[in-house]
Legacy VTK file of the C-alpha trace (Angstrom):
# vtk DataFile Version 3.0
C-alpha trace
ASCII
DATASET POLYDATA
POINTS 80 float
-11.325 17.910 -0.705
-12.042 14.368 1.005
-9.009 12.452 2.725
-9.828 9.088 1.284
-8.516 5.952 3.704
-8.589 2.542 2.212
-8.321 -0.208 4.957
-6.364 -3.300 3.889
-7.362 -6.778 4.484
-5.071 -9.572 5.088
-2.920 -11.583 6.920
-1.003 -9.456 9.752
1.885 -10.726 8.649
1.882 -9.869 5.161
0.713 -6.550 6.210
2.765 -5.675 8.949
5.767 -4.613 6.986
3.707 -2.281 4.611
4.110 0.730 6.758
7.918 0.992 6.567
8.173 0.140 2.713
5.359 2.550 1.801
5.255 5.890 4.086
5.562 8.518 1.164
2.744 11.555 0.657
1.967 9.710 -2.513
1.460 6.368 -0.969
1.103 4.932 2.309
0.097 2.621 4.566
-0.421 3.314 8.252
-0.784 0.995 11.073
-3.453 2.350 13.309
-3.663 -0.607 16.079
-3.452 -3.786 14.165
-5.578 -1.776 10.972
-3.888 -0.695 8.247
-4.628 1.629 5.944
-3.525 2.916 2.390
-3.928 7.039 2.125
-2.786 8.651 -1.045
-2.493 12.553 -1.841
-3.219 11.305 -5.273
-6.385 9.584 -3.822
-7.362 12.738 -2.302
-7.356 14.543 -5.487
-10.435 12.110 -6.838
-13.707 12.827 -5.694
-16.215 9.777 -7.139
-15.893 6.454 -4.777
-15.732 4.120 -7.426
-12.539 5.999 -9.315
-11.105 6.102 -5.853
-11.708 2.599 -5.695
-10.070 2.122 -9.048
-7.271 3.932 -8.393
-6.679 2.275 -5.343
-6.902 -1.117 -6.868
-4.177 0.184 -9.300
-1.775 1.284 -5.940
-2.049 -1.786 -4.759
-1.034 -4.063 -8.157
2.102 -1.972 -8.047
2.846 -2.219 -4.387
2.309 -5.927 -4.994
4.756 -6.089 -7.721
7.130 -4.057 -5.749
7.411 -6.007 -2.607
7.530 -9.565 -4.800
10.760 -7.015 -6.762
12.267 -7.261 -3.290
11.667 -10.282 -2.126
13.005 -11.588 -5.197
16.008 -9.592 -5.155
17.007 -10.339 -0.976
16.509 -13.919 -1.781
19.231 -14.239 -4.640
21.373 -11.932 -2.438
21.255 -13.985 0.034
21.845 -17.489 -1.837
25.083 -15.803 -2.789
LINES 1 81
80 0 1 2 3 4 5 6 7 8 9 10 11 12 13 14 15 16 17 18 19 20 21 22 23 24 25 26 27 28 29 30 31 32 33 34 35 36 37 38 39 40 41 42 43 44 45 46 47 48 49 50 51 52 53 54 55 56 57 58 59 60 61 62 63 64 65 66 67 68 69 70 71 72 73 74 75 76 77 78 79
């Protein structure tokens, strides 16, 4: 079964926290010197590139929506 690695693009600040909000089996992102990378056991489980891709894309919308969920939520904390 392939490992599948998806590099992300982006500013390093916007990515640099990604490795300590995502580090499950299911979905993570590693920093590997400045690089970081989603890897998925659920990715690995697809074999075609383009419904890796898909998949991926799909990750990453939810990841998205989950670190705006937090951001969100620390901000009103914090105006309290």
């Amino acid at each position: 079964m392939p490992q599948w690695i998806i590099t992300l693009k982006g500013e390093k600040r916007d990515l640099e926290d990604l490795p300590s909000q995502f580090g499950t089996p299911a979905c993570s992102v590693l920093d590997a010197q400045g690089r970081y990378h989603l890897t998925s056991t659920k990715l690995n489980e697809i074999t075609e590139p383009h419904d890796v891709l898909a998949e991926a894309q799909n990750m990453l919308a939810i990841m998205t929506s989950s670190v705006q969920l937090f951001l969100i939520t620390a901000h009103r904390a914090a105006a309290r």
